[in-house]
C-alpha positions in Angstrom: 6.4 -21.2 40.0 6.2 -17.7 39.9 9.8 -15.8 39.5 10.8 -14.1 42.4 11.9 -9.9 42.3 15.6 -10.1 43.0 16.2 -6.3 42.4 14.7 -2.9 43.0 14.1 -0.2 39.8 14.9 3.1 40.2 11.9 5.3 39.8 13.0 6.4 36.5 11.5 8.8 33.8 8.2 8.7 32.3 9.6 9.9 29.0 10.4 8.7 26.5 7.7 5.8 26.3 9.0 2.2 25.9 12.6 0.6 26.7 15.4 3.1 26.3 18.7 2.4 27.0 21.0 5.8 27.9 24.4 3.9 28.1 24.4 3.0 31.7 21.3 1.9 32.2 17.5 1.4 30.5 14.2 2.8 31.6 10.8 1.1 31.0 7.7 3.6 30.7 4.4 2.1 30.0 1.2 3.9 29.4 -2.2 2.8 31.2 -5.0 4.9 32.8 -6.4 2.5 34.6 -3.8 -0.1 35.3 -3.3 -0.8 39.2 -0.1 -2.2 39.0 2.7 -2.9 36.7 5.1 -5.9 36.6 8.2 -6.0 34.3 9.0 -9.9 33.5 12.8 -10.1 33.0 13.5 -13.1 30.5 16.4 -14.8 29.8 18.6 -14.0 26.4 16.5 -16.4 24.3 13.1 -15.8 25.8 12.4 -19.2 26.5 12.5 -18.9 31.2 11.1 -16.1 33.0 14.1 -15.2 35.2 12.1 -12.4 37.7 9.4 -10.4 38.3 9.7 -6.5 39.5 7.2 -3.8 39.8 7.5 -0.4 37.7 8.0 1.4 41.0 6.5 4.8 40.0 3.1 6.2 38.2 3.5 9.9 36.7 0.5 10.9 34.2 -0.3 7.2 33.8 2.8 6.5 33.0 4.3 4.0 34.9 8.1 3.9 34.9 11.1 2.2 36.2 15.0 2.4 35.5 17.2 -1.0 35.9 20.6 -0.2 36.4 23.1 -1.7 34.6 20.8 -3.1 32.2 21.5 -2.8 28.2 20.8 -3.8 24.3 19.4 -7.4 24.4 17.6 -7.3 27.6 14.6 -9.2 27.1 11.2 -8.4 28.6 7.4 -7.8 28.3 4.8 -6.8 31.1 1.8 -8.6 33.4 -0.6 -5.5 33.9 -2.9 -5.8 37.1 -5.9 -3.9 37.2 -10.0 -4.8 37.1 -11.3 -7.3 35.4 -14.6 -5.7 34.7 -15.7 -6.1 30.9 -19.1 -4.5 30.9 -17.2 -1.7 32.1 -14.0 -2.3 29.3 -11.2 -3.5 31.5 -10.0 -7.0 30.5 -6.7 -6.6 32.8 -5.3 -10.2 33.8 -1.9 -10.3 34.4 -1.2 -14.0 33.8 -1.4 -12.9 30.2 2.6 -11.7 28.9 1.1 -7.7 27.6 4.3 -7.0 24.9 5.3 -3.3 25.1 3.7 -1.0 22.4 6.8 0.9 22.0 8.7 -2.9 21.6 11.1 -2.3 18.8 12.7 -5.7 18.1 10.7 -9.6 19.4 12.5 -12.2 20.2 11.1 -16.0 19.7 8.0 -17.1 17.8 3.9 -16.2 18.8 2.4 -19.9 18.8 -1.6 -20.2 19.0 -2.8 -20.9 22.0 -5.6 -21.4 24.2 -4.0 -19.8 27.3 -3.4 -16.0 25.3 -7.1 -15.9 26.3 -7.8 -13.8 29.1 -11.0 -15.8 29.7 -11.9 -19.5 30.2 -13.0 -20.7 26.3 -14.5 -23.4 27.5 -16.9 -21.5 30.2 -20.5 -20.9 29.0 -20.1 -17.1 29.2 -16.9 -17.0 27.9 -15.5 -14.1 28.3 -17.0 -13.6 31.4 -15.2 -16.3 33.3 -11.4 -15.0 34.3 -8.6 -17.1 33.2 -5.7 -18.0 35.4 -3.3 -20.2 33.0 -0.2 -18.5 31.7 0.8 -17.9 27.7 4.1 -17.0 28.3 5.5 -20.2 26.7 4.1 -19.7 23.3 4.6 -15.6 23.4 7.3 -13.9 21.7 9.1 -11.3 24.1 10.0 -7.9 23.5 14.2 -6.9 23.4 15.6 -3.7 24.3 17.9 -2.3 21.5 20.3 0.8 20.9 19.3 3.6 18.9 20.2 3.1 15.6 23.3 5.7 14.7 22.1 9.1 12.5 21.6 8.5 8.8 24.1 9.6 6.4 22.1 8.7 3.4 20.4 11.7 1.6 16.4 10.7 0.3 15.4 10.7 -3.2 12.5 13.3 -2.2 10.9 12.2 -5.2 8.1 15.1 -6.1 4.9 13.1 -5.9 4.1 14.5 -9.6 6.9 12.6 -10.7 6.3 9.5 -9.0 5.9 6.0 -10.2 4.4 4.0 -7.9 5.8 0.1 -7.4 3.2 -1.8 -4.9 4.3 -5.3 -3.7 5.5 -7.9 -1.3 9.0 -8.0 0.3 8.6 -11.7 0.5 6.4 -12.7 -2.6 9.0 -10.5 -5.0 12.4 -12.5 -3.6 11.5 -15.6 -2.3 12.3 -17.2 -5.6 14.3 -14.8 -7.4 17.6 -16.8 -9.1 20.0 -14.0 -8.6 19.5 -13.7 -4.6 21.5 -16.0 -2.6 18.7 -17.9 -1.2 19.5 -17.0 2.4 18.3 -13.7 1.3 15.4 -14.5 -0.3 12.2 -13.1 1.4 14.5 -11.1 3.6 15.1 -7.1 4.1 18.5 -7.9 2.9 17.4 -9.7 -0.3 14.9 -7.0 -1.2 18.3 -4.7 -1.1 20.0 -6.7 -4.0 21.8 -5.4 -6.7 19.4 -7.5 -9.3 16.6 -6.1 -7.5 17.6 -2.4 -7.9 18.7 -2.8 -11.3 15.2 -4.3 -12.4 12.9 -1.4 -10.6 15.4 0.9 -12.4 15.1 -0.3 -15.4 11.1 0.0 -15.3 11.4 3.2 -14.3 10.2 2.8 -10.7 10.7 5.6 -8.5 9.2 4.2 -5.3 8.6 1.1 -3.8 5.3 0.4 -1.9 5.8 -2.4 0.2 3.3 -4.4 1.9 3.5 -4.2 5.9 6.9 -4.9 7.7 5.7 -4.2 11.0 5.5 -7.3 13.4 2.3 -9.2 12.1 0.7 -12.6 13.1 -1.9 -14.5 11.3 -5.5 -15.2 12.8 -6.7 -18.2 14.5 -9.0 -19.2 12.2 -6.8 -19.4 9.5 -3.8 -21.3 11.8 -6.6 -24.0 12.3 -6.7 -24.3 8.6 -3.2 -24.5 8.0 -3.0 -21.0 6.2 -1.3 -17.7 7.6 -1.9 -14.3 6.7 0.6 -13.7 4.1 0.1 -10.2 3.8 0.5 -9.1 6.9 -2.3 -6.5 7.8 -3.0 -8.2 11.0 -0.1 -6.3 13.4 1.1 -7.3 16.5 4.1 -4.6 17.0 3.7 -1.4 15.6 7.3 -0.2 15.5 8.9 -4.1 15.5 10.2 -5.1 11.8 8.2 -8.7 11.2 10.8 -11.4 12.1 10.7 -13.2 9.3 11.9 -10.7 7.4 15.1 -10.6 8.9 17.9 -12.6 7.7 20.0 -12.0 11.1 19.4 -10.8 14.3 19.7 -6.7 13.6 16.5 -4.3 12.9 19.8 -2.4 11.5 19.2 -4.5 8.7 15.7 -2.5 7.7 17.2 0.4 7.4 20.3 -0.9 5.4 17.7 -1.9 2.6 16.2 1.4 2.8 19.4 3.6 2.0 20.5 1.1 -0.4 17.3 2.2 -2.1 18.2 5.4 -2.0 21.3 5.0 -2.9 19.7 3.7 -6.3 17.7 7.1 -6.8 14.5 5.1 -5.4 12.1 5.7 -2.6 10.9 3.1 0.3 7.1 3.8 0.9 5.9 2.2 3.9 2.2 0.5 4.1 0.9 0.4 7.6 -1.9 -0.8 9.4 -2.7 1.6 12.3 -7.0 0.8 12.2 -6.6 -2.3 14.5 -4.7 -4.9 16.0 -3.8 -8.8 15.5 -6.1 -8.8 19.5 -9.4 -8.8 17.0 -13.0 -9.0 18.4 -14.3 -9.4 22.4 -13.7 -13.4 21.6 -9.4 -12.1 20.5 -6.7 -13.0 22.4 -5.0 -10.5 24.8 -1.4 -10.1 23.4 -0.9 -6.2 24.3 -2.9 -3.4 24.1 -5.9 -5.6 25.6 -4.0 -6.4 28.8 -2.5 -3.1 29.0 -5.6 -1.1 29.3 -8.2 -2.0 26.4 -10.7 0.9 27.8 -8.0 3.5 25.9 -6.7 1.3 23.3 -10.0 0.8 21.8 -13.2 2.2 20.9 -15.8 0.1 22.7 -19.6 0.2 22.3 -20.9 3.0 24.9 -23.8 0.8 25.9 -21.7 -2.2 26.8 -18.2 -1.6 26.6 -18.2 -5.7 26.1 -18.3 -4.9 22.9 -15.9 -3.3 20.1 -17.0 -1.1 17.6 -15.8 -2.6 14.8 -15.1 0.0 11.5 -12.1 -1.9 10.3 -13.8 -5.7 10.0 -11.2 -6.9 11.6 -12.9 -7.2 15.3 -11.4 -4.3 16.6 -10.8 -0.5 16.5 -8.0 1.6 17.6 -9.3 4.8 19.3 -7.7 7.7 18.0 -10.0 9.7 20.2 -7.6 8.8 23.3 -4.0 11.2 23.0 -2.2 8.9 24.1 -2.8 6.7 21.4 -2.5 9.4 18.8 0.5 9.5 20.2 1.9 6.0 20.2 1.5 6.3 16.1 2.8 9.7 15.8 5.5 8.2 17.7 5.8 5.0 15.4 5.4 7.2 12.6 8.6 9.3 13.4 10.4 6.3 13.8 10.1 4.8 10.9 10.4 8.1 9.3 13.4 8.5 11.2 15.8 6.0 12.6 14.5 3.7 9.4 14.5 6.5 7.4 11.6 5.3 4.9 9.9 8.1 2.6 6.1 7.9 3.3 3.7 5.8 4.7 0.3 4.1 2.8 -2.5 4.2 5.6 -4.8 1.4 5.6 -8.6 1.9 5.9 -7.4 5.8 6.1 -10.6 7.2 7.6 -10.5 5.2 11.0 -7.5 7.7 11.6 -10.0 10.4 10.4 -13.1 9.4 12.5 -13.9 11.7 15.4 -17.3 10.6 18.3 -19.6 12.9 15.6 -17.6 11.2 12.5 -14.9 11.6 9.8 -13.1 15.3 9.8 -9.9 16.2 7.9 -9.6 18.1 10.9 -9.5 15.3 13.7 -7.1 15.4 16.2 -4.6 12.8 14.5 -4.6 14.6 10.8 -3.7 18.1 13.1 -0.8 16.3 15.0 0.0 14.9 11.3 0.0 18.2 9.8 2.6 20.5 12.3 5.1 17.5 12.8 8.3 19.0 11.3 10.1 15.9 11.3 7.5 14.1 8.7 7.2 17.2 6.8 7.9 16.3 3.5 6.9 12.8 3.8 4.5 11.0 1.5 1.3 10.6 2.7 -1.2 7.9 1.1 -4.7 6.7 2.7 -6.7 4.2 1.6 -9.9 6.3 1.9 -12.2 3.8 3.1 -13.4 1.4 6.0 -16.8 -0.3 6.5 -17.9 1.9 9.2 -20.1 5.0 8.9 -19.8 7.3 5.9 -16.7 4.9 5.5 -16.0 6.2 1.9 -13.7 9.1 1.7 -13.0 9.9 -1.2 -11.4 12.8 -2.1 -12.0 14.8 1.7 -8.5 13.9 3.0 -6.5 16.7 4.2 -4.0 18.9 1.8 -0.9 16.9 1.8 -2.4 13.5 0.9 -2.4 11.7 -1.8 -5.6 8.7 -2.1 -6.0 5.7 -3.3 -8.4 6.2 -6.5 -10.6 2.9 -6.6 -12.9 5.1 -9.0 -9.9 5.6 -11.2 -9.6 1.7 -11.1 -13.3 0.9 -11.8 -14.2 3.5 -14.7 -11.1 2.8 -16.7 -11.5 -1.3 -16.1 -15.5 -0.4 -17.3 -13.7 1.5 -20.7 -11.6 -1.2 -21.5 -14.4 -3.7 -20.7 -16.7 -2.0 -23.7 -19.5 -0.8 -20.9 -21.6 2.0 -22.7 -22.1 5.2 -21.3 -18.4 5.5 -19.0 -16.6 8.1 -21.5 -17.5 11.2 -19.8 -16.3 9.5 -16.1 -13.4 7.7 -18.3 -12.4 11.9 -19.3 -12.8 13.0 -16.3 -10.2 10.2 -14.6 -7.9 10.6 -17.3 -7.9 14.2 -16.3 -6.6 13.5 -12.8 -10.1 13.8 -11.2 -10.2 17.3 -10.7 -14.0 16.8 -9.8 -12.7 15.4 -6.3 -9.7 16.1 -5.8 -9.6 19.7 -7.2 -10.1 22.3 -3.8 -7.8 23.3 -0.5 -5.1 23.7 -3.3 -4.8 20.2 -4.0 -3.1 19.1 -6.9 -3.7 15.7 -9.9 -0.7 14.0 -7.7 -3.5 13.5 -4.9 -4.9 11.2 -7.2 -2.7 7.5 -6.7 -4.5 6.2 -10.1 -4.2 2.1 -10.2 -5.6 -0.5 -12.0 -5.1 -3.5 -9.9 -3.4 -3.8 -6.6 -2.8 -6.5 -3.9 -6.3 -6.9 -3.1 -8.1 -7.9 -6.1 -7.1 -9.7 -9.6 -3.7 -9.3 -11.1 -3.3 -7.6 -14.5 -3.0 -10.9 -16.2 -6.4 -11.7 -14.3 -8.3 -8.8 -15.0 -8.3 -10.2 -18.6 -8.7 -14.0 -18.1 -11.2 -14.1 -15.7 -15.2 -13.0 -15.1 -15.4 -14.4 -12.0 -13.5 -15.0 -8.5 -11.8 -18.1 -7.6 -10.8 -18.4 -4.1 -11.5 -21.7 -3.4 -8.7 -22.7 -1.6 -9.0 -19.9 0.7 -11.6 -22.1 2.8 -14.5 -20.2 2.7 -16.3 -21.1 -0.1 -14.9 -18.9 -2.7 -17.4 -16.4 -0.9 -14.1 -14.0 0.0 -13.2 -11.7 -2.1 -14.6 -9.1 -4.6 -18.1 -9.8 -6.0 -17.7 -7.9 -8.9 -14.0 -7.0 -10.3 -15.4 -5.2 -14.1 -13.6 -7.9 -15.5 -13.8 -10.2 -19.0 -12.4 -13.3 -19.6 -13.2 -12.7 -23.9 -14.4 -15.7 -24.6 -12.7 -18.8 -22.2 -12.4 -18.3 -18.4 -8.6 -18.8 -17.3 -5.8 -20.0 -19.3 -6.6 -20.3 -22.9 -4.6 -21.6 -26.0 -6.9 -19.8 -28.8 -4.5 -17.3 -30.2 -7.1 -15.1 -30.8 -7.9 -14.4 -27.3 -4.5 -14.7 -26.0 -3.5 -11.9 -28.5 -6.5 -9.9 -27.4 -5.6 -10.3 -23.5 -1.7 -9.6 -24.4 -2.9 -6.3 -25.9 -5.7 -5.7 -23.3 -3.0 -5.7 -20.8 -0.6 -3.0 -22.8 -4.3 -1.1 -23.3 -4.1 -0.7 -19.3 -1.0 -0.2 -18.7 -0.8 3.0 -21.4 -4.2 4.6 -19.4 -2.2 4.1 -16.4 1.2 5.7 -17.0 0.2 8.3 -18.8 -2.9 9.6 -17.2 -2.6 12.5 -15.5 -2.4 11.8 -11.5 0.2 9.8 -9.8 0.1 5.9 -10.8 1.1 3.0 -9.1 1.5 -0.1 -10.5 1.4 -3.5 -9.3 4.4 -5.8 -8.7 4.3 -8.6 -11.4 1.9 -6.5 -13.4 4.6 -6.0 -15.9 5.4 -9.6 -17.0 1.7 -10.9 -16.2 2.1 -12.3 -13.2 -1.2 -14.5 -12.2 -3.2 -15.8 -9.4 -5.1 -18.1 -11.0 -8.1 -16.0 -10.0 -8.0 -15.5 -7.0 -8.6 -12.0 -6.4 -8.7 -12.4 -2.3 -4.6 -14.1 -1.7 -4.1 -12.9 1.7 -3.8 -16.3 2.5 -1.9 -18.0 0.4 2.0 -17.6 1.4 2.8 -20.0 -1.2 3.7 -20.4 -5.1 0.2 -18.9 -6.0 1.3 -15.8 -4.8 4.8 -15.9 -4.8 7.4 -14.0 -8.2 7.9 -16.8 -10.5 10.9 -15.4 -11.8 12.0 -18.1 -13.3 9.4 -19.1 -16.0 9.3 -15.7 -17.6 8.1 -15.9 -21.4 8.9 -14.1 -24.4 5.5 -12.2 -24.2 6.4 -11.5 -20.4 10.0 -9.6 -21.1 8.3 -7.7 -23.9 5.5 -6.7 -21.0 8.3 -5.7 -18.9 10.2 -3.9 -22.1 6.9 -2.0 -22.8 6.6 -0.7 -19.2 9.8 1.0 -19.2 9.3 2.5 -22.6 6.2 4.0 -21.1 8.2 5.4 -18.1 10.4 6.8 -20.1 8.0 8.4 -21.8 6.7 10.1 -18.6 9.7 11.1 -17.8 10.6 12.7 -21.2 7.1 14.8 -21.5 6.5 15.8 -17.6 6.0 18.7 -18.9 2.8 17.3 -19.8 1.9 15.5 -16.7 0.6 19.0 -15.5 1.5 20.1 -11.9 -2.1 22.0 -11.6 -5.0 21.1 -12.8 -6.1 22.5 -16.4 -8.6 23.5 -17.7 -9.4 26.4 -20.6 -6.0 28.1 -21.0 -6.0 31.9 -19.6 -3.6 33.0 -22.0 -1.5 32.6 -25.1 1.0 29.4 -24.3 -0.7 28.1 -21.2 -1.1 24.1 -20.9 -3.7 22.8 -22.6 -5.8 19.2 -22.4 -8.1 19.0 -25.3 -10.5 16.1 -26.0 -11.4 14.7 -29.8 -13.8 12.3 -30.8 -14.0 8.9 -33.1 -14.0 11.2 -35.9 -11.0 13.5 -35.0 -13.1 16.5 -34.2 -12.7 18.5 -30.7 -15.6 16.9 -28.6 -18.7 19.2 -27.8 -21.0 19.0 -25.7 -23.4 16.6 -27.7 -20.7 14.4 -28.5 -20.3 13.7 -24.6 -23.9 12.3 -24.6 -23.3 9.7 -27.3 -24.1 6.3 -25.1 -22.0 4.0 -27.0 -18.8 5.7 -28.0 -16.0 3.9 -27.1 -13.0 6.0 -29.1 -11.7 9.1 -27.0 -8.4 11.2 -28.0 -6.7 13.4 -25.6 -4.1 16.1 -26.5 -1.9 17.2 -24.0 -0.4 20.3 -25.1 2.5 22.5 -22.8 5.9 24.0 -23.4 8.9 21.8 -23.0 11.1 24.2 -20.4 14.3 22.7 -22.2 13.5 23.0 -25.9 10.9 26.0 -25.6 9.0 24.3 -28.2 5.0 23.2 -27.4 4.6 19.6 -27.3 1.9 18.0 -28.6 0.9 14.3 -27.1 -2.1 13.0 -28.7 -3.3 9.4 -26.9 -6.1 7.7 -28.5 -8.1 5.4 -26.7 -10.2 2.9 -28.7 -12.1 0.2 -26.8 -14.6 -0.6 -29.5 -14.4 -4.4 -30.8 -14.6 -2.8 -34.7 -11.0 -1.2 -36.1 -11.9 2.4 -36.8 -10.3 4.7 -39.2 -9.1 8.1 -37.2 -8.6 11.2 -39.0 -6.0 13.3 -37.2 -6.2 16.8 -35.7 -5.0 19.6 -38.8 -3.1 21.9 -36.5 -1.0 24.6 -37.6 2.3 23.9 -38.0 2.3 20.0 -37.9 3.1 18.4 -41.0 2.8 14.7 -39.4 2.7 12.6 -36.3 5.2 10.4 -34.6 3.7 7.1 -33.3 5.1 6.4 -29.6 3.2 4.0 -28.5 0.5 1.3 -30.4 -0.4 -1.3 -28.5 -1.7 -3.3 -31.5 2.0 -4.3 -32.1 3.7 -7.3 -30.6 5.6 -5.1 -28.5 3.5 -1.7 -28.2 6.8 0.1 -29.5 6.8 1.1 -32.9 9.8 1.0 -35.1 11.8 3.7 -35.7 11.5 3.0 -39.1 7.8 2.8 -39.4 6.5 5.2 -37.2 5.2 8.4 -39.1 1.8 9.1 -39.7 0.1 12.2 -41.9 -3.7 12.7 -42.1 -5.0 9.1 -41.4 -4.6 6.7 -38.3 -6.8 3.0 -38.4 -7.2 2.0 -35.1 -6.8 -1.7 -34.8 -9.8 -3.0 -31.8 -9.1 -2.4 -28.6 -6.3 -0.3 -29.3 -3.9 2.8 -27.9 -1.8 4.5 -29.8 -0.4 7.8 -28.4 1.4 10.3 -31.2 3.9 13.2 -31.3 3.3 16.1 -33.3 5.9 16.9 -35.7 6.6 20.4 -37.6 8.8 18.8 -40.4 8.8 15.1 -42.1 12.0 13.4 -40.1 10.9 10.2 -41.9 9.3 8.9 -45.4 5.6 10.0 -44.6 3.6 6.7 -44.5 -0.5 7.3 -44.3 -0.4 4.3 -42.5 2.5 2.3 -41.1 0.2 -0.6 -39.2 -1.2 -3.2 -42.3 -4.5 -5.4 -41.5 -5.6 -3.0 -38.8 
């Protein structure tokens, strides 16, 4: 039986958008162009009865608005939009479908699949076509109206992004099994917010935290039919909503108590979100929100038959950022969780959709403008992933000023070196370099460069060395998901292996990787679990698997693992103690005496020409980075030596005027990559054990017995 309307609304304001409570009172705006009316459902405190029905009373600018007196935090709610039902034309209105506000910053109850959250008959022939009358409201989530959350005392880290290391991971995956959270925490906002947490991203030497998606998320259909969920969440329902499972009570204040206690601890809260498409999907989706609202703005629809959804992201749907009011609907997101969550920068999945005007991608569209004069974000992080699968999808390098992009040819060319490919030195320089040849115009400095290895999607460290090819079998399609090709080697056994010659081999692969990536110039993120060799068992596709495959096994941590994590911070530190040399600007041939200076040697210890650049299969490549240290005065010298050849190589050093010997920092033929302080001066000569590292210090005077060599057997 259809609730009855036991009230009149005021006509209320059409600004701001959403459910705002003023003290007294809360007004409901709603944006649709081409709804005919509106109906707010009134729910009871749980969500679980529809208690009445009443119309938003008044239209202004398609906005349509209402104020219920007396009304406050908790009121539960959501919307039946009537309109046409005319898909060839793009309106898919039905209004026994629950619509859940856009602007909905808190659900209450569960989404449960359903046949009825179609707005056509699934069993008709046509489908979509054929109107649907039953009503979804019992397996729906509704939306709650909640208080602003108070100002924020907390000051930000504002972490310069020159100076930032980069920590990518799950909330849930990193805590659900962590001993030192009480397990009612675990997998919650609150248990990422631990002190045990903190204390271990501090002692790597993380400065901010990239954390997978917290906005309200729901897995697809065709993974609920096979008893798997999207664990990673870029499938979102609610843009400004936290996801309800991640909260351990029944306060959003909770989110942004994680994020001061964060910064609190000196470290920054990067946010990932998904603003490319929605958990609606394809013309065969559900309709949850935006569909029933008014899909003709919401999306970008095929111009011939607006049936149909263009469809960049690969995910059914596309969010059209050629509409204002959607632009605005993420701005406004955006500046929330900027603001009343205070978080310190956003990651933008498949980046260019936001980009993509009718005529295509232009770092001037409309969203990238609105972006750019915002004073509120200004100073906040901005990272795209600079591709989609729609046209000229890859973007590379032509985001705005301001950004910072994902660098997958970072990722590829320095997997390639490691690998032993011929012919990748020259591309190898040039990433190590911070890709000046595309990141390097409109100012842009080697921090727009995010330089990573391995990330969420894709093999783990520990698989990036155990494994040729993908195994995603128990993802349920065929182990055809997933990355074809990953520039990968497995070195002799595919997966786990008890030879110690390999293991040692992948052990100091790992540490090879790991020194390219914190010490190249650019901005590096690493991946969560990266540091103690966390594995998926090769599956380089998990989004799937919300289960021990992909969760922290922080239990079963090995000696080798501890020494993993012991090396990463030793390398942070060493960032930290040289940024000097981790150049704000690109360089290139110094202008005058005492300028910065990145020089490049060869297998033989002379400075690489032009000839030596066109040698196909060298695989040894030295670096010096050379700049003043502001606090000493005196000119560092950092030479890195990358050796990916299979054969041990015997290195003679750079005579420079001045230097009597070299420190050894870093050699990742050790155990431990960390040299003892006792055994760590070199003269003349360096071997290089195989598929090697070892990054050296230029000294004036002998602070230590001079050893030729302090390494034996290599």
């Amino acid at each position: 039986m259809t609730p009855r309307s036991t009230q009149t609304l005021q006509k209320g304001s059409p600004y701001p958008l959403g459910a705002t409570w003023d003290g007294e009172g809360v007004n409901f705006a709603l944006f649709s162009a081409h709804a005919e009316r509106v109906e707010l459902c009134l729910f009871s405190p749980d969500g679980s009865r529809e208690l009445q029905r009443v119309e938003l009373p008044e239209v202004s600018q398609q906005v349509w608005h209402g104020y219920l007196p007396k009304a406050g935090p908790g009121t539960v709610y959501a919307y039946r939009v009537h309109g046409p039902w005319q898909i060839h034309m793009g309106h898919r209105f039905n209004p026994h479908k629950l619509s859940l506000d856009p602007y909905c910053r808190q659900l209450c109850g569960r989404f449960q699949w359903s046949d009825t959250h179609y707005a056509f008959d699934t069993q008709h022939p046509d489908k979509e076509l054929k109107f649907d009358r039953r009503d979804n409201k019992a397996f729906m989530p509704k939306c709650v109206v909640v208080a602003d959350l108070p100002t924020a005392s907390a000051r930000r880290p504002r972490v310069p992004m020159s100076r930032s290391v980069l920590y990518e991971t799950h909330l849930r995956g990193f805590t659900i099994n962590h001993p030192g959270i009480p397990p009612e925490l675990r997998g919650r906002f609150a248990g990422m917010a631990h002190d045990q947490v903190l204390d271990y991203l501090k002692a790597l030497g993380i400065t901010s935290v990239e954390l997978m998606p917290l906005q309200s998320f729901i897995s697809e259909q065709f993974l609920h039919e096979k008893g798997l969920v999207n664990y990673w969440g870029y499938n979102p329902l609610c843009f400004f909503a936290p996801h309800q499972d991640y909260l351990s009570g029944q306060s959003i204040v909770e989110v942004r108590q994680m994020v001061e206690t964060f910064h609190d601890a000196g470290i920054e809260v990067i946010l990932d979100v998904v603003f490319n498409h929605t958990a609606e999907g394809g013309r065969l989706g559900p309709s949850l929100s935006f569909r029933g609202i008014d899909n003709l703005s919401y999306y970008r629809l095929q111009p011939e038959d607006k049936r149909y959804y263009i469809n960049d992201t690969g995910c059914g749907n596309t969010l059209n950022l050629l509409h204002p009011r959607v632009v605005q609907l993420i701005m406004d997101a955006l500046r929330y969780w900027a603001g009343a969550m205070q978080v310190d920068g956003f990651r933008f999945d498949l980046a260019p959709v936001l980009g993509r005007e009718s005529y295509g991608f232009d770092q001037g569209s409309g969203f990238f403008d609105a972006l750019l004069q915002d004073p509120s974000l200004a100073g906040i992080k901005l990272i795209a992933e600079p591709w989609d699968i729609g046209p000229g999808g890859y973007q590379l390098g032509r985001f705005p000023p301001g950004w910072s992009e994902w660098n997958d040819r970072y990722r590829d060319i320095v997997r390639r070196f490691w690998r032993g490919d011929a012919g990748v030195l020259p591309e190898f320089a040039r990433r190590l370099h911070g890709s000046s040849d595309i990141f390097e115009r409109d100012g842009r400095r080697p921090s727009a460069s995010i330089n990573f290895i391995t990330s969420h999607d894709g093999f783990t460290l520990n698989d990036l060395v155990s494994y040729r090819e993908r195994h995603n079998e128990i993802n349920g399609e065929d182990n055809r998901d997933g990355h074809r090709e990953n520039h990968s080697d497995n070195f002799g056994v595919e997966g786990p292996s008890k030879d110690a010659t390999i293991m040692a081999l992948r052990q100091r692969q790992q540490r090879n990787f790991l020194t390219t990536l914190l010490l190249s110039q650019g901005t590096p993120m690493l991946l969560g679990g990266d540091e103690f060799g966390r594995t998926l068992h090769g599956n380089n596709n998990a989004y799937c698997q919300d289960n021990v495959i992909s969760w922290f096994n922080w239990s079963a941590l090995s000696e080798d693992a501890r020494r993993q994590q012991a090396f990463v911070g030793h390398l942070t530190a060493l960032r930290r103690r040289f940024a000097h040399l981790f150049f704000e600007r690109y360089v290139h041939e110094p202008l005058q005496a005492g300028d910065p200076e990145i020089l490049w040697y060869n297998g033989s210890g002379e400075l690489m020409q032009a000839s030596h650049w066109q040698e196909h299969h060298a695989r040894t490549l030295g670096c010096m980075l050379v700049g003043v240290n502001p606090d000493t005065q005196v000119r560092d010298r950092l030479l890195i030596v990358f050796h990916a050849d299979r054969n041990a190589l015997g290195l003679r050093l750079p005579q420079l005027e001045g230097v009597a010997q070299w420190e050894i920092l870093v050699d990742t033929a050790t155990l431990s990559g960390i040299p003892r302080p006792d055994n760590c001066m070199v003269q003349q000569r360096l071997n290089l054990f195989s598929c090697s590292t070892v990054v050296l210090l230029a000294r004036g005077t002998q602070e230590a017995p001079s050893i030729d060599d302090p390494r034996s057997g290599a």
